[in-house]
Steps between C-alpha positions, in 0.01 A plus 500: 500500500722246523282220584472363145876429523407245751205328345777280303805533740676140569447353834786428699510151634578588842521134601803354248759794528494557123296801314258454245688567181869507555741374277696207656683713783565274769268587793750372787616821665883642521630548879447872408163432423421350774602833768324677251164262563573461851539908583259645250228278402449220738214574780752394745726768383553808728464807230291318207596730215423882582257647730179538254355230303466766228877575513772399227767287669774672711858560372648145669270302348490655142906519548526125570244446210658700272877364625374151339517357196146487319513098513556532873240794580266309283579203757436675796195620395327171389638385890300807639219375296532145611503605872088503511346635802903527692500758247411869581290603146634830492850401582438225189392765292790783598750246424321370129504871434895520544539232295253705242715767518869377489679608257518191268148463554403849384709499208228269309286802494712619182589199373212279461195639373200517655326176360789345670490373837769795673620382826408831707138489373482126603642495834286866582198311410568213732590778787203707477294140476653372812361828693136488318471120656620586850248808461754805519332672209593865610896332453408288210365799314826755660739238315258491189600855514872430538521244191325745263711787563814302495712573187829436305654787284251460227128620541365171335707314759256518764214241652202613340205354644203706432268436819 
């Protein structure tokens, strides 16, 4: 179902701590950012991100996300990317997915059209590619089911990938 989604997904360059296709956010990491890697999504950290791989993020991490200006949550997330094999895949991906769903992120779904590039659809795409390559396809495919669900106010403001 959602597989074809992935067939033309960017890949993250896990080695130079910036994601494919960003737009000129700086990839060094706030202070905040850096708990936030350090608790949550580094291997090293003692409660990577939620219990199940298939599980949204829990309500620190999407509150610290969320707390953060776009600019800075976009930061943290190319860091997380950057952190290659330190990095727990599933923590990478639960904390790309806050950043898909803050609240100045989301907002693209009504006001760009769908031929645009809308930040949510972007950074969901790089989340659910992260988990394909690290093989956690029953979590790739739960958040494939997250992003197409998630909506703004307006039915047409939605992520709709077909498969």
């Amino acid at each position: 179902a959602f597989l074809g989604l992935l067939f033309w997904a960017p890949e993250p360059t896990w080695g130079d701590g910036a994601a494919a296709g960003t737009t000129g956010s700086s990839s060094s990491s706030s202070a905040r950012c850096s708990v936030l890697l350090a608790a949550h999504v580094e291997s090293s950290g003692v409660a990577v991100s939620g219990s199940d791989d298939s599980d949204e993020a829990g309500p620190e991490l999407r509150s610290e996300v969320h707390s953060m200006g776009l600019d800075e949550a976009v930061g943290c997330a190319e860091a997380a990317l950057g952190l290659g094999s330190a990095g727990s895949p599933a923590g990478v991906a639960k904390l790309i997915e806050q950043v898909a769903r803050h609240p100045d992120c989301v907002v693209e779904l009504a006001t760009k059209s769908e031929a645009q590039t809308r930040c949510a659809q972007k950074w969901y795409k790089i989340a659910i590619h992260a988990l394909t390559v690290a093989n956690k396809m029953r979590a790739a495919e739960a958040m494939w089911h997250r992003a197409t669900s998630l909506q703004t106010g307006s039915p047409a403001a939605r992520i709709a990938w077909p498969s």
